[in-house]
Backbone as CSV, one residue per row, in Angstrom:
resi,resn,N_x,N_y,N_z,CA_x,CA_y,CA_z,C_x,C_y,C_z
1,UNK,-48.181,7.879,7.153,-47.317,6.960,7.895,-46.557,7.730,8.965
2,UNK,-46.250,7.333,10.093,-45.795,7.691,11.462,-44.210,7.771,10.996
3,UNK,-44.120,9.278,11.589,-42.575,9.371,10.534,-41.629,8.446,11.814
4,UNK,-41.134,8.001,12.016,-40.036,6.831,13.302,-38.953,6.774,12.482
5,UNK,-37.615,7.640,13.161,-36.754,7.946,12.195,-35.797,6.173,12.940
6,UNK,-35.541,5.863,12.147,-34.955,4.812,12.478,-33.576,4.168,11.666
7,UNK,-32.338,4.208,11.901,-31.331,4.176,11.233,-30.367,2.662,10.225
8,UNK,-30.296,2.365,9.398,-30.337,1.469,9.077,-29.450,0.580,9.820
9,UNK,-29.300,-0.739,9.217,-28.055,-1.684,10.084,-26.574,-1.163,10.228
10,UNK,-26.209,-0.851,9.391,-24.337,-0.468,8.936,-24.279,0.889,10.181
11,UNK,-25.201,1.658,9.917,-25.530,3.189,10.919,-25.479,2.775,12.760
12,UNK,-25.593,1.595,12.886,-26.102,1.039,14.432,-24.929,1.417,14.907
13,UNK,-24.457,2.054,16.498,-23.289,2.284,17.041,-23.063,1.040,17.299
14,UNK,-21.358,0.924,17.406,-21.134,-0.589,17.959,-21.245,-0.553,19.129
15,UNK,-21.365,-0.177,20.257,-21.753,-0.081,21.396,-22.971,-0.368,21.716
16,UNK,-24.311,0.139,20.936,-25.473,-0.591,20.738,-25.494,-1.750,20.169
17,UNK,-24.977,-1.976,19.542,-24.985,-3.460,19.115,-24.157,-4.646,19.967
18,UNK,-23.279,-4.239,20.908,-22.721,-4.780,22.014,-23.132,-5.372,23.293
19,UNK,-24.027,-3.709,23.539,-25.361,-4.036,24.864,-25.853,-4.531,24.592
20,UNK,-26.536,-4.675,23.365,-27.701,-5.435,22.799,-27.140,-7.540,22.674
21,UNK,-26.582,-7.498,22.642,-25.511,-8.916,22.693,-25.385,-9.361,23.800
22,UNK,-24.777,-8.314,25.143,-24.603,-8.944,26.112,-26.141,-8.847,27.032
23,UNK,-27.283,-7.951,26.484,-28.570,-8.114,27.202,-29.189,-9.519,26.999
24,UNK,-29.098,-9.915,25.444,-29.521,-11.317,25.407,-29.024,-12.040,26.169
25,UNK,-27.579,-11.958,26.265,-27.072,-13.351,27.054,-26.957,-13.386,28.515
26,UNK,-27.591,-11.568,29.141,-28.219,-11.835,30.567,-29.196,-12.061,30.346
27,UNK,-30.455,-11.845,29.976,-31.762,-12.660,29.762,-31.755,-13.856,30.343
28,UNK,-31.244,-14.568,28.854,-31.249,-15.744,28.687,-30.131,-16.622,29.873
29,UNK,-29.886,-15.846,30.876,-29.252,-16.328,31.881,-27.670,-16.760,31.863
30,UNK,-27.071,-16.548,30.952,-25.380,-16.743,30.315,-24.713,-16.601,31.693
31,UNK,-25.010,-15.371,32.168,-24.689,-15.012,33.425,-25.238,-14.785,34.710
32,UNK,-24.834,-15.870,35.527,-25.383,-16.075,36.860,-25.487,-14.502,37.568
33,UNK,-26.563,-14.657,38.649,-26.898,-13.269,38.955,-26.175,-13.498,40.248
34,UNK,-25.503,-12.142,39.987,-24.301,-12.168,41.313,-23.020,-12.394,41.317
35,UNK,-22.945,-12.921,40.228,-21.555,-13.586,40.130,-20.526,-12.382,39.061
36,UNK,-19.126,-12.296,39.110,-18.642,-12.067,38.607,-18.939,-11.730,37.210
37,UNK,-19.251,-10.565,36.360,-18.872,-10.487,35.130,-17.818,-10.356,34.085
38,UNK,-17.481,-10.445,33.067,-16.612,-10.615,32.080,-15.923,-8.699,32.351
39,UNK,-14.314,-8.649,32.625,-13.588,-7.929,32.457,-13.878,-7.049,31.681
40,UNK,-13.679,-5.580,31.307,-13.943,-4.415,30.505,-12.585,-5.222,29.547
41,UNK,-11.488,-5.871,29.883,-10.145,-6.122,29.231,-10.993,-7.340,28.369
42,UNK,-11.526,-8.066,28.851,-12.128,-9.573,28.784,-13.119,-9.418,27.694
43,UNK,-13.802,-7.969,27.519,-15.106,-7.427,26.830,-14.353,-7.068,25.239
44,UNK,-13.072,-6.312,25.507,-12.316,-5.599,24.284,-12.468,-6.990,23.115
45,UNK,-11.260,-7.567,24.398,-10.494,-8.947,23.149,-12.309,-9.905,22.766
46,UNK,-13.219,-10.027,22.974,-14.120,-10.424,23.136,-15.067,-10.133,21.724
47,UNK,-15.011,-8.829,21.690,-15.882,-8.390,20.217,-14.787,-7.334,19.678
48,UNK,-13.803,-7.487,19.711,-12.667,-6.671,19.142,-12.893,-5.320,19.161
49,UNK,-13.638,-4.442,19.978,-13.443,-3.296,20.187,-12.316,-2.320,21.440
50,UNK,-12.502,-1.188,21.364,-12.196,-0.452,22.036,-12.653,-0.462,23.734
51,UNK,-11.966,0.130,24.410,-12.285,-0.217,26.121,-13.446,1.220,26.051
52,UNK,-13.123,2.161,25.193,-14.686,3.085,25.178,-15.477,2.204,24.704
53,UNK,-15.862,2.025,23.339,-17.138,0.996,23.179,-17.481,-0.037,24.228
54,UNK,-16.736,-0.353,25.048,-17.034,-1.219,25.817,-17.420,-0.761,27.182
55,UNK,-17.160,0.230,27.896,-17.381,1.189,28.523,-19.246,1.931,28.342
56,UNK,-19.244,2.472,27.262,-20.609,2.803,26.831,-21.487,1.735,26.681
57,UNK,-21.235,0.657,26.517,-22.426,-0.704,26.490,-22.543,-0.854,27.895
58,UNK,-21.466,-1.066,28.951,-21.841,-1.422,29.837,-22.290,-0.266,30.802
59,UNK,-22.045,0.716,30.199,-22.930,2.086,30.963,-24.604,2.029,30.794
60,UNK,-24.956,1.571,29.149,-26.177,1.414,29.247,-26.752,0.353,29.616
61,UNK,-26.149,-0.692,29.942,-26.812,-1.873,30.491,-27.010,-1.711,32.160
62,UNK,-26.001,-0.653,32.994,-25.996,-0.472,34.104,-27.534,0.547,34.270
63,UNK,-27.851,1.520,33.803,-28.683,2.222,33.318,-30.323,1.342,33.383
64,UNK,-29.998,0.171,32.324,-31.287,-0.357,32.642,-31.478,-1.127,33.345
65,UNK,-30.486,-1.445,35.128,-30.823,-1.998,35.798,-30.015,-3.243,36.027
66,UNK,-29.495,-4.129,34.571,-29.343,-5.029,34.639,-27.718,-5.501,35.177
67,UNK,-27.033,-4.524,35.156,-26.009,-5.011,35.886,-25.433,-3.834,37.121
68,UNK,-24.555,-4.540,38.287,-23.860,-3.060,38.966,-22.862,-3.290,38.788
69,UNK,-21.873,-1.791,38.586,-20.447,-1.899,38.762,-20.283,-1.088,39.888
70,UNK,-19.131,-1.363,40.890,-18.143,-1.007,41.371,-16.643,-0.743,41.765
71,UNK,-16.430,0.848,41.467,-15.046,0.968,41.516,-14.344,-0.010,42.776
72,UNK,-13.387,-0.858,41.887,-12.416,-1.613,42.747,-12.878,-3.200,42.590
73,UNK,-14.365,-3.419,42.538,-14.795,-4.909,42.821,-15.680,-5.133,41.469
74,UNK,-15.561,-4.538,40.417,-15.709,-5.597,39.264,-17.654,-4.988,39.264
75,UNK,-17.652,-5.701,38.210,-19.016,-5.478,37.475,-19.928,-7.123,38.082
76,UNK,-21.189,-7.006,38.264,-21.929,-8.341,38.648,-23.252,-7.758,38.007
77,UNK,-23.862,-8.848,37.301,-25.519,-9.236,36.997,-26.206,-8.905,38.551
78,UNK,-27.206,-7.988,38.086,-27.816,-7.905,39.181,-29.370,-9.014,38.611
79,UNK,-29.643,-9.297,40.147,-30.419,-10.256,40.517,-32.249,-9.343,39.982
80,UNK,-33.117,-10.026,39.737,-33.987,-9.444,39.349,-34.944,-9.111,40.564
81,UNK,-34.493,-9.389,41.358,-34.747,-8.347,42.524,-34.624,-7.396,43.262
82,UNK,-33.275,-7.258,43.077,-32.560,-5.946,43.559,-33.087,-4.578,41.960
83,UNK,-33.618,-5.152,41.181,-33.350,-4.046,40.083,-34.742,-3.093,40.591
84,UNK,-34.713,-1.890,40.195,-35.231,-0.774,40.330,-34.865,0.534,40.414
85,UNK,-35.305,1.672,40.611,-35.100,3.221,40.458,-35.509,4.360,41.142
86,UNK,-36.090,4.831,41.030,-36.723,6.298,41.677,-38.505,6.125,41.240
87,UNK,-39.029,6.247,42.351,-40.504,6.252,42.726,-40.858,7.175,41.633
88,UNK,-40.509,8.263,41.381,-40.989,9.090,40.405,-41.105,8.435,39.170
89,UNK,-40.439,7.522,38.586,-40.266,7.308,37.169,-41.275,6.557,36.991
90,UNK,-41.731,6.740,35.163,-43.315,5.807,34.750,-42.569,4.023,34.784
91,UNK,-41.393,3.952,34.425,-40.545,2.536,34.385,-39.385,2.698,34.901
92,UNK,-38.659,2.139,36.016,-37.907,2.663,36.918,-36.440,1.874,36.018
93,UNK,-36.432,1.134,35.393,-35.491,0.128,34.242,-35.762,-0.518,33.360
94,UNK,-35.318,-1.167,32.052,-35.685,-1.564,31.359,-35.753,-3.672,31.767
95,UNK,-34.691,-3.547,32.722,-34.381,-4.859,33.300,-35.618,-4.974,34.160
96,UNK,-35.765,-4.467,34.916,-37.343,-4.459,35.601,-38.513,-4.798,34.513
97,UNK,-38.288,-4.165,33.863,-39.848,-4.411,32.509,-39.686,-5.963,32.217
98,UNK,-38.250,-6.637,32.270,-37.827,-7.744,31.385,-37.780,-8.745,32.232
99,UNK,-37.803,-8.292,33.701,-37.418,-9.292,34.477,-38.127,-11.050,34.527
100,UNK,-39.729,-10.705,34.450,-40.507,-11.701,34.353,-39.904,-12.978,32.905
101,UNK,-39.051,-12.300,32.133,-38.702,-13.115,30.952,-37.399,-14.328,31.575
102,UNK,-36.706,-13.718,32.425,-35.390,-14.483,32.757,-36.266,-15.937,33.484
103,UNK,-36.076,-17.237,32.656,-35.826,-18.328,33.662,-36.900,-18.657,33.140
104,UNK,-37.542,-18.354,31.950,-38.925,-18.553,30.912,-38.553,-18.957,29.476
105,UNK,-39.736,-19.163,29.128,-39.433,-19.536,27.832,-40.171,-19.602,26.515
106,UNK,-40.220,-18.949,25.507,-40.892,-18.218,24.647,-40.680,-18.594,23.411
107,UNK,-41.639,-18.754,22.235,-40.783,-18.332,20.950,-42.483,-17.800,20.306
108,UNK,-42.367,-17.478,19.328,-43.363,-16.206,18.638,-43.634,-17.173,16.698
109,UNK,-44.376,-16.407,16.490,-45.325,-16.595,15.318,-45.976,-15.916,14.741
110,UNK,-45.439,-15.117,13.682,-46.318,-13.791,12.914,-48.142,-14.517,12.515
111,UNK,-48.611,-13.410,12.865,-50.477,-13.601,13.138,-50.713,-12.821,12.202
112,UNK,-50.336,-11.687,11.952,-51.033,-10.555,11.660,-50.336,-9.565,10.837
113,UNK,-50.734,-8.535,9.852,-50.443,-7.203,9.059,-51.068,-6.521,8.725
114,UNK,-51.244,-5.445,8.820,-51.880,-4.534,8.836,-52.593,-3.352,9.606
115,UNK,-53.486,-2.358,9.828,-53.666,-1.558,10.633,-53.614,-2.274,12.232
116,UNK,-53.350,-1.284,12.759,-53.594,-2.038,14.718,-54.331,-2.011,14.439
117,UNK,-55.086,-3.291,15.282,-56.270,-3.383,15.785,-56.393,-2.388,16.618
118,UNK,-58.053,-1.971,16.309,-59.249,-0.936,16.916,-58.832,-1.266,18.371
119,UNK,-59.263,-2.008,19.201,-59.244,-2.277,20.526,-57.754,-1.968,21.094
120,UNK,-56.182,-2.164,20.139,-55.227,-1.911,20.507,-55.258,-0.099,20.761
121,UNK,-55.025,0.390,19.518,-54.852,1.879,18.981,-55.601,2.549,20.112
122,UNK,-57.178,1.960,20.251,-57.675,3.064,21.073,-56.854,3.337,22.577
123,UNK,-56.109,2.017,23.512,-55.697,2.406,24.644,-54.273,3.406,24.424
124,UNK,-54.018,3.277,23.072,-52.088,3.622,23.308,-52.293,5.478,23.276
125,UNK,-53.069,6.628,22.420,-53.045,7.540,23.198,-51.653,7.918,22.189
126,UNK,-51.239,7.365,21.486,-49.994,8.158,20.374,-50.749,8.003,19.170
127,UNK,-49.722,8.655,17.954,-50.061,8.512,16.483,-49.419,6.920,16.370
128,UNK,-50.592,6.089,15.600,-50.410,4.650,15.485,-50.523,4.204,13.878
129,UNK,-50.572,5.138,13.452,-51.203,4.963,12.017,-49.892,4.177,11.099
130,UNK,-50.259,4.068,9.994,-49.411,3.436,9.536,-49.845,1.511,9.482
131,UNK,-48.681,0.660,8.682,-48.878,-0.616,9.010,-47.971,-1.479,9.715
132,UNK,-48.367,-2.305,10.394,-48.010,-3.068,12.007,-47.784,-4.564,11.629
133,UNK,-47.075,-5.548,12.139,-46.876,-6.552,11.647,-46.537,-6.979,13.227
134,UNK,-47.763,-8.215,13.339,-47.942,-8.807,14.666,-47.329,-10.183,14.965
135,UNK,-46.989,-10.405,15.969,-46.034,-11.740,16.027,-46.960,-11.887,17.951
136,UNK,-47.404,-13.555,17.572,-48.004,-13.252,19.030,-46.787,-14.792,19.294
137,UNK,-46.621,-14.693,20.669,-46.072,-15.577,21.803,-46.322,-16.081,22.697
138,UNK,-46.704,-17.592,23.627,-47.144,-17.801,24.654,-45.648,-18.228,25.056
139,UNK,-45.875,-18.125,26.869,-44.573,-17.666,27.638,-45.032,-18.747,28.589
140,UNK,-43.882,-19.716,29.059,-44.005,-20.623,29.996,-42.673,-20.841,30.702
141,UNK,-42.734,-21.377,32.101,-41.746,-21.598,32.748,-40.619,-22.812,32.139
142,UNK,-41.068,-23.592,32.044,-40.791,-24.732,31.240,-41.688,-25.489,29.740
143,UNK,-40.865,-25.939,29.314,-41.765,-27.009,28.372,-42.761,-27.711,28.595
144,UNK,-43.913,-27.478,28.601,-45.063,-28.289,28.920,-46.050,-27.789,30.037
145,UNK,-45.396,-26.690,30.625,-46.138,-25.716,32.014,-47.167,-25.082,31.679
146,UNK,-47.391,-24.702,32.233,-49.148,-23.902,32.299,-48.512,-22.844,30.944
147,UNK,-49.005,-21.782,30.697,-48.754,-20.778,30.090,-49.231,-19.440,31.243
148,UNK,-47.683,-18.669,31.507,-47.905,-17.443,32.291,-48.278,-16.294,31.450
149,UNK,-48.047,-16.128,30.538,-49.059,-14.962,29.254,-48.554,-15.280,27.916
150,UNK,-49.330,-14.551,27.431,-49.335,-14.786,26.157,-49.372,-13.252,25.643
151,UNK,-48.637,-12.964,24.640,-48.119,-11.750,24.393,-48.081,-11.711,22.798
152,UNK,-48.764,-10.000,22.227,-48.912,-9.655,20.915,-47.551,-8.949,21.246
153,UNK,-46.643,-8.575,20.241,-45.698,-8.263,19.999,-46.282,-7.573,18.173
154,UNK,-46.594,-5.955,18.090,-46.927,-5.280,17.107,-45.768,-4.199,16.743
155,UNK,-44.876,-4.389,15.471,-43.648,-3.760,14.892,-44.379,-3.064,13.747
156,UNK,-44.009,-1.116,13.501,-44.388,-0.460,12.684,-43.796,-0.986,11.554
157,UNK,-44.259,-0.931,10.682,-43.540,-0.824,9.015,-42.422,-0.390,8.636
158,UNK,-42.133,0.716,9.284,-39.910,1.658,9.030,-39.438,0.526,9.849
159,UNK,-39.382,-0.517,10.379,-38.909,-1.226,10.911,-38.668,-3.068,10.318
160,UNK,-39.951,-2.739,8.777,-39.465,-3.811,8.774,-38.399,-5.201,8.210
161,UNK,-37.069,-3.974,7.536,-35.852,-4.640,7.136,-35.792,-5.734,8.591
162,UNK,-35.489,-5.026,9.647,-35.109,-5.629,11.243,-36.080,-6.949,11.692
163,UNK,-37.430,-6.463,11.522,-38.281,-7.490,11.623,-37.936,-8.834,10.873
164,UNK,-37.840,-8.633,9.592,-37.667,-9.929,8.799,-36.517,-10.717,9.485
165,UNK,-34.977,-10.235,9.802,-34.056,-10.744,10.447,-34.469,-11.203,12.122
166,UNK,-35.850,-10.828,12.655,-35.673,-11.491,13.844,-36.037,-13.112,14.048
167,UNK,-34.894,-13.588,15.273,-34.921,-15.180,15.827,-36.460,-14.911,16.444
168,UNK,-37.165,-15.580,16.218,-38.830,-15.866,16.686,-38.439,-16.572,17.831
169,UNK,-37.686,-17.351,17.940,-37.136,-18.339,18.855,-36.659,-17.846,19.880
170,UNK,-35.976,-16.708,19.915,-34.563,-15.942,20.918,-36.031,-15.617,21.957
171,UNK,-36.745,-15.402,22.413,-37.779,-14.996,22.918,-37.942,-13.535,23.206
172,UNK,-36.710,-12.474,23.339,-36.954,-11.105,23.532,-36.863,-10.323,22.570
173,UNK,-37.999,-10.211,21.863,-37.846,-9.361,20.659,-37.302,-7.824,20.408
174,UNK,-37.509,-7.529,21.603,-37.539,-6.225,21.777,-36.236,-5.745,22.006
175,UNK,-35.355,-6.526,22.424,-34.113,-6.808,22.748,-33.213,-5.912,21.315
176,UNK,-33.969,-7.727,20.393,-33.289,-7.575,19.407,-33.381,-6.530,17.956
177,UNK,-34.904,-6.187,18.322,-35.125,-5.194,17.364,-34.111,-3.696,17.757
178,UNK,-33.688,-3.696,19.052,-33.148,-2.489,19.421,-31.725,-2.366,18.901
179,UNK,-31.112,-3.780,18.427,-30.109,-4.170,18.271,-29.597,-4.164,16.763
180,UNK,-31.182,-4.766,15.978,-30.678,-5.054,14.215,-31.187,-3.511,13.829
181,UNK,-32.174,-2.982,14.421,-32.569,-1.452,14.025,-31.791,-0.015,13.666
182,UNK,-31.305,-0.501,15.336,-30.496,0.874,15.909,-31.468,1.924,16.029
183,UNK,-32.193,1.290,16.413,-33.518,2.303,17.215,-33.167,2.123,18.256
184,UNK,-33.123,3.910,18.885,-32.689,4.115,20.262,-34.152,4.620,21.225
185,UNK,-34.219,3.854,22.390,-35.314,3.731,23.518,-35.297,4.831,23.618
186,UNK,-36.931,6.446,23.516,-36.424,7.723,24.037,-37.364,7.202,25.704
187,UNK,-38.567,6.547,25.409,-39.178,6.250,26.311,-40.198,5.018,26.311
188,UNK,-40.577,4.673,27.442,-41.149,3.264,27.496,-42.737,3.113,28.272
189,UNK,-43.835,3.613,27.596,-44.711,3.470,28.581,-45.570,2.187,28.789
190,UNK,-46.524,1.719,30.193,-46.933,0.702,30.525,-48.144,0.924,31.383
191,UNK,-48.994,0.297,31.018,-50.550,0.532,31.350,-51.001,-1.056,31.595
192,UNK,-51.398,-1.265,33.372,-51.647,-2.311,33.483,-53.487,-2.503,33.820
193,UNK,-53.977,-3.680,33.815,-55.264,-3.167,33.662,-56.277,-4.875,33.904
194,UNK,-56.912,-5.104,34.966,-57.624,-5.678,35.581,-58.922,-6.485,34.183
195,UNK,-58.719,-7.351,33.799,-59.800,-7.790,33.061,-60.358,-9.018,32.399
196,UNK,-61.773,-9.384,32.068,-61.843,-10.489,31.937,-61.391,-11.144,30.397
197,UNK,-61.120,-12.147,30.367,-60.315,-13.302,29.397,-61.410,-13.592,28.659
198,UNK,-60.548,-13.024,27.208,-61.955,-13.192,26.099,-61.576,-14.544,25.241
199,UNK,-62.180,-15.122,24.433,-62.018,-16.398,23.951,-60.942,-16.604,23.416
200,UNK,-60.344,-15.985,22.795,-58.771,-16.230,22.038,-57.631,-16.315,23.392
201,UNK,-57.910,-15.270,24.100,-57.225,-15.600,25.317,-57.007,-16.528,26.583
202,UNK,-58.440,-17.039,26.683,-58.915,-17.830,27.706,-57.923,-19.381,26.639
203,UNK,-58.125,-19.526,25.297,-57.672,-20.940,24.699,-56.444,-20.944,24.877
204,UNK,-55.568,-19.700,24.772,-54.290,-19.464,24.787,-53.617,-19.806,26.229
205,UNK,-54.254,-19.920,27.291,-54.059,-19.411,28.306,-54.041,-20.686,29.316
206,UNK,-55.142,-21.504,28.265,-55.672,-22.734,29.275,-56.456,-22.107,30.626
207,UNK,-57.320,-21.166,30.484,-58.184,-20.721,31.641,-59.711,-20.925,30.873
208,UNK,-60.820,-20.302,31.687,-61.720,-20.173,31.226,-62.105,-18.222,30.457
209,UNK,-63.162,-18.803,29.725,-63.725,-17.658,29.174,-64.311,-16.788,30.425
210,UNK,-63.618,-15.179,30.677,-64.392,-14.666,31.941,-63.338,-14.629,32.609
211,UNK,-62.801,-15.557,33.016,-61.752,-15.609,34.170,-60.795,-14.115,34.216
212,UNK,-59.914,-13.667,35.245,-59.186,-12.807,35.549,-58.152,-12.569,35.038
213,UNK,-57.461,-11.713,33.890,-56.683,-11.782,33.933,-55.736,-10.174,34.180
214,UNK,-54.430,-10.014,33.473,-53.998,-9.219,33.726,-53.398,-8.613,32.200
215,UNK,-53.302,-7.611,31.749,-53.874,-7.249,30.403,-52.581,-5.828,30.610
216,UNK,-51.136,-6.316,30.277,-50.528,-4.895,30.110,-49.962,-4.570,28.912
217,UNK,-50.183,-3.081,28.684,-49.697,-2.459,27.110,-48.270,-1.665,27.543
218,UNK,-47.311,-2.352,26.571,-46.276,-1.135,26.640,-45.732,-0.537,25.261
219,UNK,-45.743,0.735,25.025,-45.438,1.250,23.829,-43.735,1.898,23.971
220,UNK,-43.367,1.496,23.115,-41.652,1.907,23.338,-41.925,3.015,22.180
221,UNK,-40.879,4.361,22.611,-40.818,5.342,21.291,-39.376,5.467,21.215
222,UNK,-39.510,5.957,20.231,-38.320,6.830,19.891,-37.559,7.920,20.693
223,UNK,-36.180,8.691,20.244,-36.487,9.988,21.556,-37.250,11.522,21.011
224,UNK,-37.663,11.132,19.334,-38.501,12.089,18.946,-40.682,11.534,19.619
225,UNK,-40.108,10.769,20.300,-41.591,10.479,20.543,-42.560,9.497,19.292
226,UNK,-42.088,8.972,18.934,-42.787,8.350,17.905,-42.749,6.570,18.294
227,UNK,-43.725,5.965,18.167,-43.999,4.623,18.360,-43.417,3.938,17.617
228,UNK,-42.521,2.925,17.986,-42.502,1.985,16.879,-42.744,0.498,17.111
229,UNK,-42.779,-0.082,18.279,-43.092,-1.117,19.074,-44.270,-1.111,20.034
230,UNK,-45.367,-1.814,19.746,-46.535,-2.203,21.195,-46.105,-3.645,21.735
231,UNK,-46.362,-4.097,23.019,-46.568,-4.954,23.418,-48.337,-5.070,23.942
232,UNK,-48.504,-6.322,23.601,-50.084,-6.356,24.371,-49.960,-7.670,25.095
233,UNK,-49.386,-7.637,26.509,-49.666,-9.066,27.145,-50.753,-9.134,28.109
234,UNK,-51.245,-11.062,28.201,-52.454,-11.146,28.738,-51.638,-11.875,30.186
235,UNK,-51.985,-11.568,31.390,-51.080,-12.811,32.380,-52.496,-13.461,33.172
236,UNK,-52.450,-15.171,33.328,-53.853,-15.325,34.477,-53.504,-14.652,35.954
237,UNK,-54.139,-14.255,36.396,-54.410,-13.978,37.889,-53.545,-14.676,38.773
238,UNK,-53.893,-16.164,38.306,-52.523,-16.678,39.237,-51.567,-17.163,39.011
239,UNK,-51.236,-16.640,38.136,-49.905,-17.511,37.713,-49.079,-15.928,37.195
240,UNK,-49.272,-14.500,38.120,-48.514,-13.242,38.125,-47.732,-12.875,39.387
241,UNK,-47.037,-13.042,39.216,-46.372,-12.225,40.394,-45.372,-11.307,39.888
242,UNK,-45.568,-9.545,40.625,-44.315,-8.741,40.285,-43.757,-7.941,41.246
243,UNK,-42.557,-8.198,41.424,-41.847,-7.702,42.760,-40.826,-6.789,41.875
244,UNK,-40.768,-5.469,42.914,-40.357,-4.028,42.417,-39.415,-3.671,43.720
245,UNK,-38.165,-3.170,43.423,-37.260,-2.615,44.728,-37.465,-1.050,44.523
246,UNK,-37.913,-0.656,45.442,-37.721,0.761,45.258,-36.553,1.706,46.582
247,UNK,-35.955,2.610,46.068,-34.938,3.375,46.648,-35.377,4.778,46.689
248,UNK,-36.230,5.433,47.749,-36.812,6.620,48.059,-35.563,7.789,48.063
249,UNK,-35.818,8.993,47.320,-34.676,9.871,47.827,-34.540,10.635,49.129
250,UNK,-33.796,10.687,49.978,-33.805,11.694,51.143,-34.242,13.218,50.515
């Protein structure tokens, strides 16, 4: 088994468990992009902590993109367009990875237990071993809309006190596993990849068998390097669009 040191619930910093609170409720759109955010004073009396704990959440949420602060003019949701990083990086934010989720709508359904699937394991290129517990999701703009992908969502086994406690419903799992875990992101990789729509996908998808789609893997680790989360999403051809800001260094 894939050692993924992972810390129980009571062990979670409250600061991770803070970001992790206020990431859902930018997701899920709580807060208009652009607009004013909730006071560091407003944040304390809010979840009864300290102006450090509150300080360190919103350091790491600035970090992954999803919000800016500035000395003098207050903290604002950044828009999922403005988010991005440095050309060099394999994922320039974590808000960038997430962006396609804001203004969508999701909920999930355990499929599966047991080894990854062969066809998964072989692209990811880490130690995968161990057992996996799959929750797949189709993702739509609205109720009743086409379906823009459809997404395996595969959680290792040291993970799965957290698993059992997740909302299937909340739509960002990944969110929340980071949150009931206290598994900390060391890195995030993503492999996108041109291909045709095989029958489970094409039904899922409402396309045809063959048709184009768009097929990306992201494996989240640990900061010892160890896997504990895959994503495997399928998107059709036309119904993808992904817009990236990039900021070149002098």
């Amino acid at each position: 088994m894939a050692d993924v040191a992972v810390p129980s619930k009571s062990k979670t910093p409250r600061y991770m468990q803070v970001a992790g609170e206020l990431r859902e409720a930018i997701l899920a759109g709580r807060y208009a992009d652009g607009q004013q955010f909730p006071t560091e004073t407003a944040l304390c009396r809010q979840y009864d902590v300290s102006r450090f704990t509150i300080r360190e959440a919103l350091k790491r949420l600035q970090l992954e993109g999803l919000i800016a602060r500035k000395r003098g003019s207050g903290t604002v949701v950044q828009p999922a367009s403005a988010r991005g990083g440095a050309l060099h990086q394999p994922l320039s934010n974590v808000g960038e990875l997430l962006q396609y989720a804001r203004g969508s709508e999701v909920s999930y359904a355990e499929v599966n237990c047991g080894n990854l699937p062969k066809n998964v394991a072989e692209q990811i290129g880490e130690d995968t071993h161990g057992n996996w517990r799959c929750f797949r999701g189709i993702r739509r703009q609205t109720a009743g809309a086409p379906p823009i992908a459809v997404t395996d969502a595969y959680f290792h086994e040291v993970l799965s006190d957290a698993v059992d406690r997740l909302d299937l419903e909340a739509g960002t799992l990944f969110s929340q596993i980071e949150r009931l875990a206290g598994v900390t992101i060391g890195r995030v990789t993503q492999d996108i990849q041109a291909i045709s729509a095989d029958t489970q996908t094409a039904k899922d998808l409402k396309i045809k068998k063959g048709d184009a789609v768009l097929r990306i893997v992201r494996c989240y680790l640990d900061p010892a390097g160890k896997v504990y989360e895959i994503s495997v999403s399928h998107h059709p051809g036309d119904r993808f669009a992904y817009a990236m800001h990039i900021d070149l260094d002098n």
